[in-house]
C-alpha positions in Angstrom: 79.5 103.5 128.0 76.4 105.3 126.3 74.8 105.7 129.7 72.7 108.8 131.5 72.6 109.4 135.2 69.9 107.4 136.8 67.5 108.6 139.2 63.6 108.7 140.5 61.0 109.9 137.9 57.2 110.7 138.7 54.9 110.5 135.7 51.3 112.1 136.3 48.2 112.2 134.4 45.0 113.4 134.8 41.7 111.7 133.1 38.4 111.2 133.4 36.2 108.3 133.8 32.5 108.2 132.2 29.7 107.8 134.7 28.3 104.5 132.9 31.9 102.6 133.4 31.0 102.6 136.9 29.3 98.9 136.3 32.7 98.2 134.1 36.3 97.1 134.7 39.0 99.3 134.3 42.2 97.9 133.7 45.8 100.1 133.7 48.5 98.1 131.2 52.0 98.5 130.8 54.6 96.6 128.1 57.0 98.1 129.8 58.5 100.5 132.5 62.3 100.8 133.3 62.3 99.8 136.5 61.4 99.2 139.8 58.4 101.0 139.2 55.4 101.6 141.7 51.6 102.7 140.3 49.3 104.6 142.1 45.9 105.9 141.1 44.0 108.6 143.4 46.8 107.8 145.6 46.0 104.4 146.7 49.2 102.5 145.7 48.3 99.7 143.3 51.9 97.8 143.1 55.4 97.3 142.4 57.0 95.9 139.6 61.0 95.4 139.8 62.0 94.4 136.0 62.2 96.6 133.6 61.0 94.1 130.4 58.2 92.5 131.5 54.6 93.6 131.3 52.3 93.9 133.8 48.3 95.4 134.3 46.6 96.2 137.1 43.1 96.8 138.2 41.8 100.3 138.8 38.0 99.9 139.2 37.8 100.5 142.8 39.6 103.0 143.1 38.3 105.3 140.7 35.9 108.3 140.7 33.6 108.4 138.1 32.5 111.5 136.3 35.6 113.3 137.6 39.1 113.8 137.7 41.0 110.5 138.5 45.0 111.0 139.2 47.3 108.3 137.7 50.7 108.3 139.2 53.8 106.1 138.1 56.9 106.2 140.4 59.9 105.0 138.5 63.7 104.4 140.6 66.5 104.0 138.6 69.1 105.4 140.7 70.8 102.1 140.0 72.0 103.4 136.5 73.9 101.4 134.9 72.1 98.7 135.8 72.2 96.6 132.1 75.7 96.5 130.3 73.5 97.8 127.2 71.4 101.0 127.3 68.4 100.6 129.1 66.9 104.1 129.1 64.8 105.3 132.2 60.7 105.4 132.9 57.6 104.3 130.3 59.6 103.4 127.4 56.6 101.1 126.0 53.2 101.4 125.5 50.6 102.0 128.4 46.8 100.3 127.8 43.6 101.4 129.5 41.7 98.5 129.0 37.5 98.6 129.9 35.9 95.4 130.2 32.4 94.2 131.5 32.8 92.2 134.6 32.3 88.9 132.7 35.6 88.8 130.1 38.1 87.1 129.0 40.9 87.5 131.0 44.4 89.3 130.2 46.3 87.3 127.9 43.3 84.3 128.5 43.6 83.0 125.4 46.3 79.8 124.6 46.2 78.7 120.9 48.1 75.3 120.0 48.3 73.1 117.2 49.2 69.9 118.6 48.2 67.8 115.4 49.3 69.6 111.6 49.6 68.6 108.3 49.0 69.6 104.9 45.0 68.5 105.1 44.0 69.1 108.5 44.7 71.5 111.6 43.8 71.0 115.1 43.8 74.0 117.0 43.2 74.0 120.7 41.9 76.7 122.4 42.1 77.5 126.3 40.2 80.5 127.3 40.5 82.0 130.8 37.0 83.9 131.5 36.2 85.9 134.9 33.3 86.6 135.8 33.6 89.3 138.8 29.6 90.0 138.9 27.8 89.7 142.0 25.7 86.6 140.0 26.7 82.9 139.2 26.6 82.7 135.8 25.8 80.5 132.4 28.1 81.4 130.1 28.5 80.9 126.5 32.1 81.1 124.6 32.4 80.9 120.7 35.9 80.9 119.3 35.9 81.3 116.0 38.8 80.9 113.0 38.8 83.4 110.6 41.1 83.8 107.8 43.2 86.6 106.6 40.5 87.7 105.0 38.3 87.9 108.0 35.9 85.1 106.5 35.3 82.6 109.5 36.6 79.1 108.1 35.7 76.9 111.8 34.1 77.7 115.0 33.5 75.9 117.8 30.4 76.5 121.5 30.7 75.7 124.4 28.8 76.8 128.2 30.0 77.1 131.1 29.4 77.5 134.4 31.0 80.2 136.6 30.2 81.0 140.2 30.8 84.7 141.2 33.5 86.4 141.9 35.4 83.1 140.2 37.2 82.9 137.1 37.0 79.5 135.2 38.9 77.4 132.0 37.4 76.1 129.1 39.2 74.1 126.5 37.7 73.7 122.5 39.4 71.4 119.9 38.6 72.8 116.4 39.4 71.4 113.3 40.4 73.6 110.6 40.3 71.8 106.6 43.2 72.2 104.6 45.4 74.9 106.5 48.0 77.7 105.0 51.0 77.0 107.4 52.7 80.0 108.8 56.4 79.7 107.6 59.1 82.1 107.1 58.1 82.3 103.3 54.6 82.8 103.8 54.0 84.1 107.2 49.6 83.3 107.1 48.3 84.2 109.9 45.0 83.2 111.1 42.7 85.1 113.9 40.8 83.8 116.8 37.8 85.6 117.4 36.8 84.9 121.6 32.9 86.2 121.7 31.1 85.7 125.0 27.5 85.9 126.1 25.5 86.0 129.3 21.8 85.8 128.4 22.2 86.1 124.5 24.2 89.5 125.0 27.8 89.9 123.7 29.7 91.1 126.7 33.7 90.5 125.2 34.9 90.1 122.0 38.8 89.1 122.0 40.8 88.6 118.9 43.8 86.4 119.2 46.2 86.0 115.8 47.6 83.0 115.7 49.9 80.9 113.1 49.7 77.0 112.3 53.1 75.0 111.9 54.7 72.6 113.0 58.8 72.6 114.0 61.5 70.0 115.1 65.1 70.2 116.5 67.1 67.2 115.6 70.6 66.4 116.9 71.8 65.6 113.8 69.8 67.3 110.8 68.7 70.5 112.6 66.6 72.3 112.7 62.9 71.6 110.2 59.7 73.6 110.0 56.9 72.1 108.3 59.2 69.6 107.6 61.3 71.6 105.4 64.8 71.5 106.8 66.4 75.2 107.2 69.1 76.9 108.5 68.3 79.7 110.8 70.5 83.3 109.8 70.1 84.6 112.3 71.1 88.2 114.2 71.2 89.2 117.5 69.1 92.4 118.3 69.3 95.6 121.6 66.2 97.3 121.6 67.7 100.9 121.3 67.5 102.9 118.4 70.2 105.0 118.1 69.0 108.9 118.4 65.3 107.3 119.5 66.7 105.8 122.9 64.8 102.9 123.8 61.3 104.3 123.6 61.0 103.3 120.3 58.3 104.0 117.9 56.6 100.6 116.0 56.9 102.1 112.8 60.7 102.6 113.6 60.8 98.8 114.3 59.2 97.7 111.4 61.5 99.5 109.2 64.4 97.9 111.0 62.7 94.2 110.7 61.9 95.3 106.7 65.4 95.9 105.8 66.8 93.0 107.6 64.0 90.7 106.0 65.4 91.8 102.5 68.7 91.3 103.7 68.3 87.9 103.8 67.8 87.2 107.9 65.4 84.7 109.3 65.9 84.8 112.9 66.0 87.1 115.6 67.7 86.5 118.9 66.0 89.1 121.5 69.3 89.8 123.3 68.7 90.0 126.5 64.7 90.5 127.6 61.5 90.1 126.4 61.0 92.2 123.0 58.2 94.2 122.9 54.3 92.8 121.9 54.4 94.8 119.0 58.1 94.0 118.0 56.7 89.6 118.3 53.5 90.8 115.9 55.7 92.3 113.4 58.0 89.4 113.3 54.5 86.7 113.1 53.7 88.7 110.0 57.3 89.3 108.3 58.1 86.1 108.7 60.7 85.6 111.3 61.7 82.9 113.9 62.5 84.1 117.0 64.3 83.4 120.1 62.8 84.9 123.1 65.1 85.5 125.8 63.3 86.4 129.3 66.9 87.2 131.7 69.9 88.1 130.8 72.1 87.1 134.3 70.1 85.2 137.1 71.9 85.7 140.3 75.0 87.4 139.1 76.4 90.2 141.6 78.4 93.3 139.4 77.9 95.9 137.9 75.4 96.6 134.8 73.7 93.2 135.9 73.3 92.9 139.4 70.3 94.9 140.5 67.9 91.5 139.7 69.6 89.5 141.9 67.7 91.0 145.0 64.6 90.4 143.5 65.4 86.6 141.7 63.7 84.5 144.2 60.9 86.4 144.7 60.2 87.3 140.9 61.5 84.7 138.4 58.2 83.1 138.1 56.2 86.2 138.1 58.3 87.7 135.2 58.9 84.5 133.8 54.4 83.9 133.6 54.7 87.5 132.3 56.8 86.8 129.3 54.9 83.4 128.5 51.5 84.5 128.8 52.1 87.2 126.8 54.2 86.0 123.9 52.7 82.2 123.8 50.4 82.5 120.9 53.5 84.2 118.7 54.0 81.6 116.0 57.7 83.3 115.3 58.6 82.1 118.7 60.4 79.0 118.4 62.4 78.7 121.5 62.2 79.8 124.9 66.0 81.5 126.1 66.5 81.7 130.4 69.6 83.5 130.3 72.8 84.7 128.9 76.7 83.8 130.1 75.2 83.2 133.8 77.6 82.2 136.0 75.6 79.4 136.9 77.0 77.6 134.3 80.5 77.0 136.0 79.5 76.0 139.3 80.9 73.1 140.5 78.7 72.6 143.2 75.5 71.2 141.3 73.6 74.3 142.5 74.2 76.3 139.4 72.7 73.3 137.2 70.0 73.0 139.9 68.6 76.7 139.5 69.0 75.8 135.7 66.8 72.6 136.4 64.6 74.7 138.2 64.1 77.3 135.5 63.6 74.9 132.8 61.3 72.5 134.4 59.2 75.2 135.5 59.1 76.6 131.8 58.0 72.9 130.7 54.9 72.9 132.8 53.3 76.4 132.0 54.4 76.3 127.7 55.4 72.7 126.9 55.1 73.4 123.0 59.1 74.9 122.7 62.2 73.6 123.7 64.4 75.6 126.5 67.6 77.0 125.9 70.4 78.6 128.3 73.5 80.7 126.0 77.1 79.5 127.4 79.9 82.1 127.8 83.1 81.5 125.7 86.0 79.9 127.6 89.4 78.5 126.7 89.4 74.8 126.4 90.7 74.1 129.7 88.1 76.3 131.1 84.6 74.7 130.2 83.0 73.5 132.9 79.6 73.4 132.2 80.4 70.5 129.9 81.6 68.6 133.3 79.1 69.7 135.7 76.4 68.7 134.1 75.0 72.6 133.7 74.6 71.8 129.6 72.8 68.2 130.1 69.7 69.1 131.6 68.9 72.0 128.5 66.7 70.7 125.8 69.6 73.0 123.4 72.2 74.4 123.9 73.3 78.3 122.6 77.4 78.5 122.0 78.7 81.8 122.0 81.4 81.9 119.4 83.0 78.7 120.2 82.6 76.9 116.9 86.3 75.2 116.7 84.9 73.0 119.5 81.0 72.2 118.5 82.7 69.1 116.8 84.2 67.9 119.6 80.8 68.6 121.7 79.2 66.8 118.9 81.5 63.6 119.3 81.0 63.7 123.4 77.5 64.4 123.3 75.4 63.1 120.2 72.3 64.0 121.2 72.9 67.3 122.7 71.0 70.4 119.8 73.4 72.8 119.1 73.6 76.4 117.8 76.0 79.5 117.6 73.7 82.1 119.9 76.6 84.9 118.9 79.0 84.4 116.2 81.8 87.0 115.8 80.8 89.1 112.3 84.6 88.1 110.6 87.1 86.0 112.8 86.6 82.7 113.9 88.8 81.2 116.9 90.9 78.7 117.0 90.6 75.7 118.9 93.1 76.4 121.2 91.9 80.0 121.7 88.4 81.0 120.9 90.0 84.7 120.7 92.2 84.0 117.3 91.7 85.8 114.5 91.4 82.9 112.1 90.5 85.2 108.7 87.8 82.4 107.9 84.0 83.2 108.4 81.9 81.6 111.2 79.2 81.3 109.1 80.7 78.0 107.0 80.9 76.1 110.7 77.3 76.6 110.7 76.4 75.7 106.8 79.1 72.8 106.4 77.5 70.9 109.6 73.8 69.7 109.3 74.1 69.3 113.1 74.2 73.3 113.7 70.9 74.7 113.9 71.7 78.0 113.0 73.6 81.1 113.4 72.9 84.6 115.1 76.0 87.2 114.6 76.7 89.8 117.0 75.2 91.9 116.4 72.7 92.8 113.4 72.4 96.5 114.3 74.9 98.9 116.4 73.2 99.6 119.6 74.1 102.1 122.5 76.1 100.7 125.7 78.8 98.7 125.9 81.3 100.7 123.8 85.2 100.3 123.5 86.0 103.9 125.0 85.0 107.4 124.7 84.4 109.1 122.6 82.2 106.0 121.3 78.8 105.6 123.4 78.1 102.3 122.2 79.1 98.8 120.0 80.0 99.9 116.2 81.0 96.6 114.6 77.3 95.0 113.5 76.1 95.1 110.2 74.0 97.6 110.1 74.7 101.3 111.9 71.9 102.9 114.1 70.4 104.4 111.2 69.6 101.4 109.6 72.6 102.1 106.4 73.8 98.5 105.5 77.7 98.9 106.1 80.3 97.2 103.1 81.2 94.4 105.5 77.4 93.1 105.5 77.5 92.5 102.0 79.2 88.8 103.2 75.9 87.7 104.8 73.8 89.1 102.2 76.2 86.5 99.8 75.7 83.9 101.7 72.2 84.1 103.0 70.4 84.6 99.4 69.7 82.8 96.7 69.2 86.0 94.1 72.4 86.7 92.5 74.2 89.6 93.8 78.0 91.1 94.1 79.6 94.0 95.8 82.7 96.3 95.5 84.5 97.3 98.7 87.8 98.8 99.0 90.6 97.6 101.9 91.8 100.9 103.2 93.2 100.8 106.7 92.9 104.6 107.1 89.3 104.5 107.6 87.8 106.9 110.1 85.7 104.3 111.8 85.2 103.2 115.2 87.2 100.0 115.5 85.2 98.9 118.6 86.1 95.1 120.6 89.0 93.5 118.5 87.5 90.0 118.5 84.4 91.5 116.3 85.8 93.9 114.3 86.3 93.7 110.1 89.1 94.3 108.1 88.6 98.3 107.1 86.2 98.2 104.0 85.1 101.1 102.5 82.6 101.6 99.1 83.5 104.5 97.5 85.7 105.1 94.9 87.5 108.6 96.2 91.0 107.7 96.8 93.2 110.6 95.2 95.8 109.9 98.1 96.4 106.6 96.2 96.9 107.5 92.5 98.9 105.4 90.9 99.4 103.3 93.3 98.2 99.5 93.4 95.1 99.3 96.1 93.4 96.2 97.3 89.8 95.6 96.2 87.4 93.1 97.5 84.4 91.7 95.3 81.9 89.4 97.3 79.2 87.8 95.8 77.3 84.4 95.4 77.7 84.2 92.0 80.2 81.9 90.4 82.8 84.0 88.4 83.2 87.8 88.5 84.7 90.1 86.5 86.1 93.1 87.6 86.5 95.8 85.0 88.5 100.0 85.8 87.2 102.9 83.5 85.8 99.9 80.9 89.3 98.5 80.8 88.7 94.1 82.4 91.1 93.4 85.2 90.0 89.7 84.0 87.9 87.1 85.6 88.2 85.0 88.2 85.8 81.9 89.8 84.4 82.8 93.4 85.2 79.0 94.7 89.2 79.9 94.4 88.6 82.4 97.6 87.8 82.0 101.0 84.3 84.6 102.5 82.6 84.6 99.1 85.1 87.1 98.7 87.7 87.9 95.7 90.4 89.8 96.8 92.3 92.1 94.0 95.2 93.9 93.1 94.5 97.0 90.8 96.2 100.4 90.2 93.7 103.3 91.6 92.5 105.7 89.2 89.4 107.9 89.2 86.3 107.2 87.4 84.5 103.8 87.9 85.0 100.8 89.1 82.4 97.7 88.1 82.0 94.2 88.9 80.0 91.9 86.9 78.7 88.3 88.0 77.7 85.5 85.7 76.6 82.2 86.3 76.3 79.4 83.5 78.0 81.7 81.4 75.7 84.2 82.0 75.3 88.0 83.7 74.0 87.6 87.1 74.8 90.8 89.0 76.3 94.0 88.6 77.7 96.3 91.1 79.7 99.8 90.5 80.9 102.3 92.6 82.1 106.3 90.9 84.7 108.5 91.8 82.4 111.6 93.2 82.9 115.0 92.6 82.7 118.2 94.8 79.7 118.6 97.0 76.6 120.0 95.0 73.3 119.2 96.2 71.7 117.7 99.1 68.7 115.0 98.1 66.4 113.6 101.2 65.1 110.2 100.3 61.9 109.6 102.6 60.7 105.9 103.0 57.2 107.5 102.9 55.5 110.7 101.8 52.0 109.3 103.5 51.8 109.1 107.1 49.0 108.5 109.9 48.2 111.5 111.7 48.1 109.7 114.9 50.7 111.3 117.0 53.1 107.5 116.5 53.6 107.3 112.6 57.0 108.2 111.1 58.5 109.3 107.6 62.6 108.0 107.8 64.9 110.5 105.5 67.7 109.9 104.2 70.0 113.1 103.9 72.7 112.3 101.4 75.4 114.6 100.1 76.2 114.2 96.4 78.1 116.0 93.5 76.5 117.2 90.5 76.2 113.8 89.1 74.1 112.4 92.4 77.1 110.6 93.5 77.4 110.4 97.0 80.4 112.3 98.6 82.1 110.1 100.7 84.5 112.6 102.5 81.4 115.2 102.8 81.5 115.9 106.6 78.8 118.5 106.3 76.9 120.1 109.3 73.5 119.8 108.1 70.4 121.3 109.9 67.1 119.8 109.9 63.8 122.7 110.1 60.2 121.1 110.8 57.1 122.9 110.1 53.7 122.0 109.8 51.9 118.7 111.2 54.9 116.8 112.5 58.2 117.0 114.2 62.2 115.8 114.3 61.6 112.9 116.4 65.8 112.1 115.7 69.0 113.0 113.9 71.5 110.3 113.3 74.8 110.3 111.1 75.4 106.3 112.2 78.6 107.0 113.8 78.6 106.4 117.8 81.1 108.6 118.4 79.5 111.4 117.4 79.4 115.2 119.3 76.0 116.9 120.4 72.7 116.1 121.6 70.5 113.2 120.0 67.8 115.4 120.2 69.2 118.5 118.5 68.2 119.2 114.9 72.0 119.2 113.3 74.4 116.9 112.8 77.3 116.5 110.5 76.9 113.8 108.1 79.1 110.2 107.8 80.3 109.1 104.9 78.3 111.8 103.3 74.6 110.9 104.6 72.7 111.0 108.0 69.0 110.0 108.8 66.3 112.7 109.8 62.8 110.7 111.4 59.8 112.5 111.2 57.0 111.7 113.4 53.3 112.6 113.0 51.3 114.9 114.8 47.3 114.5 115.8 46.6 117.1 113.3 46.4 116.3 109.4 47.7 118.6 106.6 52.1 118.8 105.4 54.9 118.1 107.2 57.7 120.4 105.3 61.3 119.4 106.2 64.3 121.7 105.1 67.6 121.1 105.1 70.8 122.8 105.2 74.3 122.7 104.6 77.1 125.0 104.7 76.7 126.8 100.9 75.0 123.9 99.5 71.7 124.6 97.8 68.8 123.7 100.8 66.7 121.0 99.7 62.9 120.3 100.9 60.3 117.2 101.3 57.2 117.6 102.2 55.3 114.4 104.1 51.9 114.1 103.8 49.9 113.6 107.3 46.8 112.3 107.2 43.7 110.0 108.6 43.0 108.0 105.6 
């Protein structure tokens, strides 16, 4: 199941504390510790936190020594392990913020930006700033909030003083009016920045910068779902946190090569499946231009395994963590909706009480962020067994999130008009039946979604494999998304990219049952598509090729010889299936629409293993100790076509200012440590990530393997 043995952890750090922040604040913050974690600083104990994907700060300032040693301790229990049916990991997994403040400031996550009036001419943003003043003095204070562009020039502002006794915090509000706004969309992601400057007596005393987008978005039961009145359909994916050989401490740049490549893919929407995504993970998705679900729990009071451990904690901690999440992530213009929970079993109680706590949940949501709808996710169930459509679980949700039950969204629809739909996890391939949502009906989900206006959107599970949850050893995790841990788009993605972009595109993939994959769950496994063009074992023979594209006709031609033409809307998946007799060389499809070329896809029978090349995603990094350089280690033949059959044990040398943060091949069942430095490579590649050190100058990477030539990169570290 991809898990490690749990335990108690003790992180401790020393630091010191400069003599003139004895009249400050000090502030300890953490995105993020995996779980039931206590702090303590010069051993006075300074709290508990229970959940592992919420954020949470405390305050330091009397406690410390100044001019001296301080001692940070952070007690972390996970002797629960498993305690998420995914891979959690264990300890500080996110950053950690020391945060200095005068004792007049605005308070942690004290700003709330809205828009509650938008259009093409005129913006009104409200501002509500939270400011504490924990001086020993009443105080006069003044609070400018300021708009600035992405240029940083200041485009409105708006004053206002207030009066704050000590040892008090107080709430302002400020309506500004901004002329003529760019609207944040997923097109144009603008983002705009409010600067927060306070003064007591004419001195600054904070400054806090708040990005913010402006738009405007609607769910209607009929049409869907419309930002800035422009009607879309969200493509979504559903997204773990893990990274493969990285665990779940993940590095941002890692993220924001994972959000990069699914941007170009053609996805819109990320469902953050099951928790609260990290603060840097919502600011990279503000400024790619996604939408995003943000899901705080995934079970509420469940009892069992892999999801239990919250239910001691729910009554006590739900609104804490649910505060948590919504202070935090409020001012996120990506976030469109706010998710409670995934497959509870509250949703078949028969009771009421299940739709109760749902009530509960909701309604408490509505108060403290009234700007997004709610939604819940409902397990699958046989027809006969779908109770939350009789106990009146679904009828109190603002939407409701199907997993993979499309065959019966229609008959929702019929029974409950107003009710907003959406498919929260959509098998890749199959679709059910209506008499059994676990059918393998050969016809994509996706055309449920697209052929009814009433479907919001789709988010497959899942976009990228993730660790937990596997099928059986020797797998240590789920192996049928589109993507593989190391980011390499798999042949069956090239469906959604067909049907989720408008630039013409086809791709070759060849049905071959013998593929050493990891089949994973039935229900969301593929037919067995490979693209290469090695198939000596079927010379001669006729073989089964797949073409899928957007385009309108494709032609498929062998060694320059046409297997003919044939028009994309005779097929079902975007996807032209062929008969043609195997023989080595190449094997090209061309796409024309109007008559015209369009695309053009080809795939070459490789030779013998030759070289090794390393494609790095950058050769400039920042020597800050976080940055990362992402190689790509592919085997090809003297030709640089990759060897598909090359299962090559490659190792991976560092020298200089960096080091092998992980090894990946993208198959979950590999052998050996994530951490070593060799691996043998899948389908003739693997991924090597490099991670900066605090020192500038080269980062040389060597690799080997077997009698192959060894092949170098060097990565640039530096502070420019």
């Amino acid at each position: 199941m991809a898990f490690l043995p749990g335990g108690t952890g003790w992180y401790r750090k020393t630091f010191k504390v400069p003599v003139d922040y004895r009249n400050k604040k000090v502030f300890i913050h953490f995105d993020g510790v995996y779980h039931q974690s206590d702090v303590y600083v010069n051993g006075k104990h300074l709290g508990f936190h229970p959940y592992g994907y919420t954020g949470f700060e405390y305050d330091m300032t009397q406690f410390l020594n100044y001019g001296v040693e301080n001692k940070l301790e952070v007690k972390v229990d996970h002797g629960n392990s498993p305690s998420s049916r995914w891979y959690s990991g264990s300890g500080i997994y996110r950053h950690v913020w020391l945060i200095v403040t005068d004792p007049i400031h605005v308070a942690s996550w004290g700003t709330y930006i809205t828009t509650p009036k938008v259009s093409d001419e005129l913006a009104e943003v409200k501002i509500e700033t939270v400011i504490e003043n924990n001086s020993h003095k009443n105080e006069n204070i003044l609070i400018q909030n300021r708009i600035v562009d992405f240029n940083d020039r200041e485009v409105a502002s708006s004053k206002i003083s207030i009066f704050i006794e000590k040892e008090k915090s107080g709430k302002i509000d400020q309506l500004i009016s901004l002329q003529k706004p760019v609207l944040w969309s997923v097109e144009n992601p603008y983002l705009y920045k409010m600067e927060t400057t306070v003064k007591v007596n004419g001195k600054v005393v904070d400054n806090y910068k708040t990005p913010f987008g402006i738009r405007y978005f609607k769910f209607d039961p009929d049409k869907g779902f419309f930002l800035n009145g422009e009607n879309i359909k969200l493509k979504g994916l559903n997204l773990h946190q893990d990274a493969g050989s990285l665990g779940t401490a993940v590095p941002d740049r890692s993220y924001l090569r994972r959000l990069m490549i699914l941007k170009e893919y053609g996805c819109n929407a990320i469902r953050c499946s099951h928790n609260p995504p990290s603060p840097e993970f919502l600011d990279m998705c503000d400024r790619l231009g996604f939408v995003v679900i943000d899901e705080i729990f995934d079970k509420w009071k469940t009892e069992g395994a892999f999801y239990g451990y919250y239910t001691r904690y729910f009554d006590e901690w739900w609104k804490k963590d649910i505060d948590a999440m919504l202070d935090s992530d409020r001012n996120h213009p990506s976030i469109i909706i706010w998710s409670l929970g995934n497959e509870t079993s509250e949703q078949n109680d028969m009771t009421g009480a299940g739709a109760a706590r749902a009530k509960m949940l909701q309604d408490y949501v509505h108060e403290a962020e009234p700007t997004r709808p709610v939604t819940v996710v409902i397990a699958p169930a046989d027809i006969k067994r779908r109770p939350y459509n009789e106990n009146g679980f679904n009828e109190i949700l603002d939407i409701v999130g199907y997993n993979y039950q499309e065959p019966w969204l229609e008959d929702d629809k019929k029974r409950f008009p107003d009710r907003i739909m959406y498919i929260a996890e959509a098998f890749p391939y199959y679709t059910g039946r209506r008499n059994s949502i676990r059918d393998y009906n050969p016809i994509n989900p996706w055309y449920v979604v697209k052929n009814n206006d009433f479907i919001f959107g789709q988010f497959v599970w899942a976009g990228v494999d993730y660790l937990g949850e596997s099928s059986g050893w020797p797998s240590k995790g789920w192996p049928t998304c589109l993507f593989d841990v190391c980011m390499f788009e798999k042949p069956r993605a090239a469906f959604h990219r067909a049907v989720w972009n408008k630039a013409p595109m086809v791709r070759i993939a060849v049905a071959d049952q013998s593929l050493d994959i990891d089949p994973g769950k039935d229900h969301w496994s593929w037919p067995h598509l490979a693209e290469h063009w090695n198939f000596p074992q079927y010379k001669g023979h006729i073989i089964e090729v797949h073409t899928i594209t957007n385009c309108d006709i494709v032609e498929l031609r062998v060694n320059n010889t046409t297997m003919g033409d044939r028009r994309t809307s005779d097929y079902t998946n975007n996807t032209i299936v062929w008969h043609v007799p195997y023989r080595d060389g190449k094997i090209e499809a061309i796409g024309y629409n109007n008559g015209k070329e369009a695309a053009r896809f080809e795939l070459r029978t490789s030779g013998k293993p030759a070289h090794i090349d390393l494609l790095a995603d950058r050769k400039i990094i920042s020597a800050d100790g976080q940055d990362l350089s992402h190689i790509t280690i592919q085997i090809t033949d003297d030709k640089g076509v990759i060897v598909p059959d090359a299962d090559q044990l490659i190792t991976v040398e560092i020298t200089g200012a960096g080091k092998l943060k992980g090894l990946d091949n993208g198959d979950l069942r590999r052998a050996g440590s994530f951490s070593g430095n060799r691996v043998r490579t899948y389908f003739g590649k693997a991924l090597a990530t490099i991670q900066s050190t605090r020192s500038q100058g080269d980062i040389v990477v060597r690799v080997k393997a077997g009698d192959l030539p060894g092949s170098t990169v060097t990565i640039t570290c530096s502070n420019k």
